[in-house]
C-alpha positions in Angstrom: 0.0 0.0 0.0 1.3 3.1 -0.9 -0.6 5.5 1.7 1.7 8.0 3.3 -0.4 8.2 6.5 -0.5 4.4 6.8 4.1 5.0 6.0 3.8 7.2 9.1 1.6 5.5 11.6 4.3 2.5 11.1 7.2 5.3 11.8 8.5 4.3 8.1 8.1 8.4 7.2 9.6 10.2 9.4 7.0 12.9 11.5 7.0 15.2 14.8 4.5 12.5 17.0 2.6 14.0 19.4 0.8 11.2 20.5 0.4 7.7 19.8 -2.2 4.6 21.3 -2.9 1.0 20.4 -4.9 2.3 17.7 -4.4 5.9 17.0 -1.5 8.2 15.8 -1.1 12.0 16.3 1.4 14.0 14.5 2.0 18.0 13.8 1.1 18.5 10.2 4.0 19.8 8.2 2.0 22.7 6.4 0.1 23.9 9.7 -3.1 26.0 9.2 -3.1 27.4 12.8 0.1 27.8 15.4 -1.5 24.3 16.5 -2.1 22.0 13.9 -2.2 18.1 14.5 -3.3 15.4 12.8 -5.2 12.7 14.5 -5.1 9.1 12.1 -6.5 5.8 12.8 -3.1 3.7 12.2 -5.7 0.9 10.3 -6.0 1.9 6.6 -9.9 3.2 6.7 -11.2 5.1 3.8 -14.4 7.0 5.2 -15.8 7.8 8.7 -18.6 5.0 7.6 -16.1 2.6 8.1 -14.7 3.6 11.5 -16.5 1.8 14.1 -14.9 1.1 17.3 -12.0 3.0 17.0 -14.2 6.1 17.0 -14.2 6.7 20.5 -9.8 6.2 21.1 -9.8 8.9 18.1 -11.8 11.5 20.6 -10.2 10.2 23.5 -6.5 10.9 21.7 -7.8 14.3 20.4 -8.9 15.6 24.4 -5.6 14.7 25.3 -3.4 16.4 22.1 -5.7 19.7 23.0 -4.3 19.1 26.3 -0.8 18.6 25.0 -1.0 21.6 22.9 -1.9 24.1 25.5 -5.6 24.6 23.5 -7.9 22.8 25.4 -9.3 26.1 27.8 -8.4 28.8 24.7 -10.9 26.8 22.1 -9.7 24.2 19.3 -11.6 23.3 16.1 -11.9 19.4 14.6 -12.2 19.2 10.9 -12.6 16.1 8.9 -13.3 15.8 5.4 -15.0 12.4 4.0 -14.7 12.1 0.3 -13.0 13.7 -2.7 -15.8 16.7 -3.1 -15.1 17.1 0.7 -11.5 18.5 0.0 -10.0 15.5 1.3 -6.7 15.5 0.1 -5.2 11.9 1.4 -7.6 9.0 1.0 -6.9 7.9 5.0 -9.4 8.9 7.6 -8.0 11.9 9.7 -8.7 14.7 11.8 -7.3 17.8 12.1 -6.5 19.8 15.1 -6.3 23.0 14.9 -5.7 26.2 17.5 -3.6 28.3 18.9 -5.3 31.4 17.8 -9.1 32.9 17.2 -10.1 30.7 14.3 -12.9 32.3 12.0 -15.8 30.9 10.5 -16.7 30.3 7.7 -13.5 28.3 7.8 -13.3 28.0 3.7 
């Protein structure tokens, strides 16, 4: 398989971890949208959130405790995930993005 988020959950690509459980991997994104911006993957290859199932609730778990990490979680944080290709979903790899650090506006696009 030739995913790069799969490469870095299996530490083949190298990437700044900020956290990492049985079933989850956290990492800083290396094109940050915000002074905070991590990336939250499910290290299983899954596609779409239809398919996530029961590692749904280790993904939130992981993402309370990066906002943690991070210093965000009194200030505010925003969650994004795109699902699909229309969605602007740019690596086909369920993730979540972290993002904070700073007043975020809305609309976010």
């Amino acid at each position: 398989m030739n995913c790069i988020f799969c490469k870095i959950a299996k530490k083949e690509l190298k990437s700044s971890v900020v956290l990492e459980t049985e079933n989850v991997f956290a990492f800083d994104d290396i094109n940050p949208q915000a002074p905070v911006h991590v990336v939250v993957i499910p290290k299983a290859h899954i596609l779409d959130i239809t398919k996530l199932g029961p590692v749904l609730p280790e993904i939130f778990d992981v993402i309370a405790k990066v906002s943690a990490i991070k210093k965000i979680k009194s200030s505010g944080f925003r969650v994004v995930m795109n699902n699909g290709p229309d969605s602007g979903q740019a690596v086909p790899h369920l993730h979540f993005h972290v993002l904070g650090g700073r007043k975020l506006d809305w609309p976010p696009g």
